[in-house]
N, C-alpha and C positions, 0 to 999 in steps of 0.2 A: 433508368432502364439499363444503361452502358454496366451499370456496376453490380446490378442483378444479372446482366450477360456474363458479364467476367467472373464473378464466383462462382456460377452454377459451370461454365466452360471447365473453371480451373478445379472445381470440386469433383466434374466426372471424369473429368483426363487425370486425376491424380486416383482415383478409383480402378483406374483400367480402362475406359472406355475412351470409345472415339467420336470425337463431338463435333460436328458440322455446322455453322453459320447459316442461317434462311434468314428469310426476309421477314417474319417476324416473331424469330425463335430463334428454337436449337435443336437437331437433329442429331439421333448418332444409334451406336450399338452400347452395348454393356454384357458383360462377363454373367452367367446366369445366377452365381453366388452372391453375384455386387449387387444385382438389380431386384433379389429377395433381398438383402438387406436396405435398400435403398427405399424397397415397395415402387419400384417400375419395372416395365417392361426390356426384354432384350434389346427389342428396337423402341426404341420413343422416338416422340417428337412432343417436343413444350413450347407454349406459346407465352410470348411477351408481351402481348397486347390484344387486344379487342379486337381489332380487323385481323388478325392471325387465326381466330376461334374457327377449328375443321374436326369432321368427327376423327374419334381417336385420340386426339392431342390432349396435353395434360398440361392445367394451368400452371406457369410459374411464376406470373406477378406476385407484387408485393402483396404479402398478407396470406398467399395460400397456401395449402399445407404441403404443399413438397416442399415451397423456399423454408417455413416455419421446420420442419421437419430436420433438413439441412444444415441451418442455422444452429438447432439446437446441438446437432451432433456435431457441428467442429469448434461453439463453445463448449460444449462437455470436454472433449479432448484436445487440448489446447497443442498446437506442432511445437514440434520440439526436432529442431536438426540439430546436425555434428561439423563443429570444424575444429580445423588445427592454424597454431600460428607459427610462421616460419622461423629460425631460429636466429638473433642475430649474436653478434660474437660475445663470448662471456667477457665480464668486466669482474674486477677486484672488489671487495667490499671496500667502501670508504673508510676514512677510520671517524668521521661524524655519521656513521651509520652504524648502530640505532643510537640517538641518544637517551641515555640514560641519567632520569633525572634525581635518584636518590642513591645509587648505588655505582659498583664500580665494575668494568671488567676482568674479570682471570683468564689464564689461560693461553694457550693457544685458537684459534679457529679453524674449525674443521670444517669442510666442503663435500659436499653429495650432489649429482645429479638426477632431477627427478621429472617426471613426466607427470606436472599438476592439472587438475581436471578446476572450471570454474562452469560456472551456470549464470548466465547472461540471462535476467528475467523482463521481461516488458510486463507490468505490473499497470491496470486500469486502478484506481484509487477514487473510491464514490463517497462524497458527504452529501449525506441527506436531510432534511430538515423543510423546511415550508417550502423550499424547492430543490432542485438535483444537480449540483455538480459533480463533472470528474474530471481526472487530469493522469494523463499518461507517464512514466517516470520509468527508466532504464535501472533495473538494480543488478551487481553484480557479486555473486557469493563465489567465494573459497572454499569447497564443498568438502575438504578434508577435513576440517573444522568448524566449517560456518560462517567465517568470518567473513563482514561486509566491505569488500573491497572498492578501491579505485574505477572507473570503468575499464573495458579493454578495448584498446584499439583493434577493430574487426577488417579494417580495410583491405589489409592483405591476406587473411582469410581463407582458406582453400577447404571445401568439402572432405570429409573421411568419413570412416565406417569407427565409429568408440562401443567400445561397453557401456549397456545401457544403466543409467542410474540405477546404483543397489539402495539398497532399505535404508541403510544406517545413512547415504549421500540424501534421500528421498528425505529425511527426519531433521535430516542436519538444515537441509533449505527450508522447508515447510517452520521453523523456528524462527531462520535468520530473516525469514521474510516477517513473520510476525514481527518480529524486534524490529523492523525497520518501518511497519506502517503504526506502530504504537509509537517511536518514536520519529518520523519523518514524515508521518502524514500528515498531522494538524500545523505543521509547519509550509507544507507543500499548498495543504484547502486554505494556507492563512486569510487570502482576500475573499475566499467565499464565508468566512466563521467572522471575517472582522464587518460584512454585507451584513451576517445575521445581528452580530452585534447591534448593530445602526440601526436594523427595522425592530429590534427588541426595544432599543432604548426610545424611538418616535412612537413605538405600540402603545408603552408603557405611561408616556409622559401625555399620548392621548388621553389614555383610561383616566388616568388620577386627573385632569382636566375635566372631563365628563363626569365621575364619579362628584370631584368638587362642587362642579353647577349642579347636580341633581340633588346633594345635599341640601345644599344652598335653596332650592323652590321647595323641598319636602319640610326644610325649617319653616319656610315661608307658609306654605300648609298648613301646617301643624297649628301656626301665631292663628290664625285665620280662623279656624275650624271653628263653628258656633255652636254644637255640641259635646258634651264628654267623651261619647260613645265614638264619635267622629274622630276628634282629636287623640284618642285612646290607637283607634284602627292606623293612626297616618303617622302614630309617633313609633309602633309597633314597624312599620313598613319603613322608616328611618332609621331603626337599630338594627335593622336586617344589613343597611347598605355596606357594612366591613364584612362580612359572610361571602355578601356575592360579590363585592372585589376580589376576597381574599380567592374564590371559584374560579373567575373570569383569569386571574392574575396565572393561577395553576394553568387551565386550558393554555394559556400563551405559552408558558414553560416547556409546554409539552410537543406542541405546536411548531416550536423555533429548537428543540433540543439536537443538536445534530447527531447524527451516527455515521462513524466512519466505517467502512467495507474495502478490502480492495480484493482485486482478479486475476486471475495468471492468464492474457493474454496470449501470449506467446513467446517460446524458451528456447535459447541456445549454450548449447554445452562444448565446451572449448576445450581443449586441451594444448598445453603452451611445454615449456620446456623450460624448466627451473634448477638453480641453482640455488642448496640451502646451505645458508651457514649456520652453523651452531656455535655460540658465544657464551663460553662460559660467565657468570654474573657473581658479585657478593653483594650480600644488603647488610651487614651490619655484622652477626658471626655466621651467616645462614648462606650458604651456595644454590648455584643451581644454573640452568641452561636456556637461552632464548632463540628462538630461531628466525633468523631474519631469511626472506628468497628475492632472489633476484629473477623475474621476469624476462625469460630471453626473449619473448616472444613481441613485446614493445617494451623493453629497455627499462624498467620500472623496478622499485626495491620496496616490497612489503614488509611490514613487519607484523611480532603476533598477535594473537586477538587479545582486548580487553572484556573486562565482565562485561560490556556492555555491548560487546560483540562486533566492534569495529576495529578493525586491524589500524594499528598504529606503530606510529618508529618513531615516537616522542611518549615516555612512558617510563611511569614509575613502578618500584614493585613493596608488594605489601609487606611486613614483618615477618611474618610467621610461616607463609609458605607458596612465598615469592608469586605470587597473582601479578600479574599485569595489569595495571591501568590507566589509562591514559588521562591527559591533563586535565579535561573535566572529571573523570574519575577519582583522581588521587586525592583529593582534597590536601595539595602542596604540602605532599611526602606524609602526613600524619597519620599511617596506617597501621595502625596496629587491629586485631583479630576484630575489635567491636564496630572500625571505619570501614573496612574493605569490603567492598562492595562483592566480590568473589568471596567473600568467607562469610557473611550474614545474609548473600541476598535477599534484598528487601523488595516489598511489592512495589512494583509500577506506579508511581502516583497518576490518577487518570488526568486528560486536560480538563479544564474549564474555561467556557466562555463567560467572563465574566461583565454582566450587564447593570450600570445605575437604573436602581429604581428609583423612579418619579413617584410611586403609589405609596411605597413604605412613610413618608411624612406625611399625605393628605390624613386630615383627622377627620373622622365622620360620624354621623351620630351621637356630637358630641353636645 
């Protein structure tokens, strides 16, 4: 009840209204445009319990359709505030920043001041399967590009008014987050998919146990049987038994398959104070430019995104038209147009949970 008090308090005072404490509710006024959308009255009064029940008042325990109501409207739109990070003093590129694992630098390095935007996501992550887990996980994107950063340190923090995310920033996250629950989810559920594993493989090693003894008496049947007709019928009902394993075996499949989902929670959009360098590069006869930023906002030095959409500063580049990739990426410098993962991309391989079957050896109706 405390924490049905405290959302519905915190959901009308951030609507406009003024919301009052009783003994065993909530009281207050509301704006006449809030309270048509809300479907309450100007004045209400909601009750939180059973002995609070008086005419007029409108139920808000658990389960009824204003909390339901409510509910759904602030996961439909998930908050999304604005801060900024305070600036600390610029620093020098290092000269082991970025290292470059196949190639060399040119040039001079140039230096820009920029005012970079990131989006701080709280990301729910669901696998589902013969039962429900989730698990909450902080993602941070580089919305200029997408790339999945570092966390940021938010402790010092301060409120602003930003521009609100545009279309191309909107497209850019809605990907990087894909990319990151396709690859950082079944990593994240691993104790829940390695649980399903363990009741797959005990499922399994039942059946073919059970499947075994049942053979085993319908052979025994069969020996037994003092008629043709008899033994016809019971030898029939014994070549059936690999059919309905193979049925029973399916349903389990299906049963235990996980599907992973995740949520956008709720979003913060940051804007920090950067400094970029631009680093001239040669791979071989082929030039070209990388840009590493330095985070003024907590002291931090990114570099730039790989095909794989995770910003790194240990990274190779490809042949033909200098991709970046990082060390799982590169496949240890060997990039030429048919390896790089940025010039062929290839599909996602999906996960698999892979389970010993027990059934595959029982032999039956044999």
């Amino acid at each position: 009840m405390d924490i049905i008090h405290e959302f519905l308090t915190t959901t009308l005072t951030a609507a406009g209204g003024i919301v009052e404490p009783m003994e065993h509710g909530l009281e207050g006024l509301l704006p006449r445009a809030v309270g048509e959308w809300l479907g309450l009255p100007e004045e209400f009064r909601i009750q939180l319990d059973e002995a609070g029940e008086a005419p007029g008042s409108i139920d808000g325990r658990l389960g009824s359709p204003l909390l339901e109501r409510l509910l759904h409207e602030r996961l439909a739109a998930p908050p999304l505030a604005a801060v900024a990070l305070p600036a600390e003093l610029p620093q020098p590129l290092p000269a082991s920043v970025p290292t470059l694992l196949n190639a060399v630098r040119t040039g001079a390095v140039e230096s820009t001041h920029v005012v970079a935007r990131y989006l701080v996501a709280e990301i729910r992550a669901v696998l589902q399967a013969d039962e429900l887990r989730s698990a909450l996980q902080s993602v941070c994107i580089r919305l200029e590009d997408g790339a999945l950063v570092r966390p940021l340190a938010l402790q010092s923090a301060y409120p602003v008014t930003l521009e609100p995310l545009r279309q191309d920033e909107v497209r850019r996250a809605q990907q990087a987050l894909a990319v990151w629950l396709r690859r950082e989810g079944p990593a994240l559920m691993q104790p829940a998919l390695g649980a399903i594993a363990r009741r797959g493989r005990r499922d399994l090693e039942r059946m073919a146990a059970y499947y075994a003894s049942l053979d085993t008496e319908m052979a025994e049947a069969v020996r037994r049987a003092r008629r043709d007709d008899e033994r016809e019928r019971r030898r029939i009902k014994r070549a059936a038994l690999p059919a309905d394993l193979a049925a029973r075996r399916a349903q389990l499949c299906e049963r235990l398959k996980p599907r992973l989902s995740g949520s956008l929670i709720a979003a913060t959009l940051v804007a920090s104070d950067a400094e970029c360098f631009t680093i001239g590069v040669r791979r071989r006869t082929r030039t070209g430019a990388v840009i590493v930023r330095y985070r003024a906002g907590d002291g931090s030095f990114e570099g730039p995104a790989c095909a794989c959409g995770t910003a790194t500063l240990r990274f190779f580049l490809c042949d033909e038209r200098l991709h970046v990739l990082c060390e799982a990426c590169g496949q240890h410098g060997r990039l030429d147009p048919s390896r790089c993962r940025a010039c062929t991309r290839p599909a996602d391989e999906p996960s698999v949970v892979s389970i010993e079957d027990a059934t595959r050896s029982t032999q039956l109706g044999s």
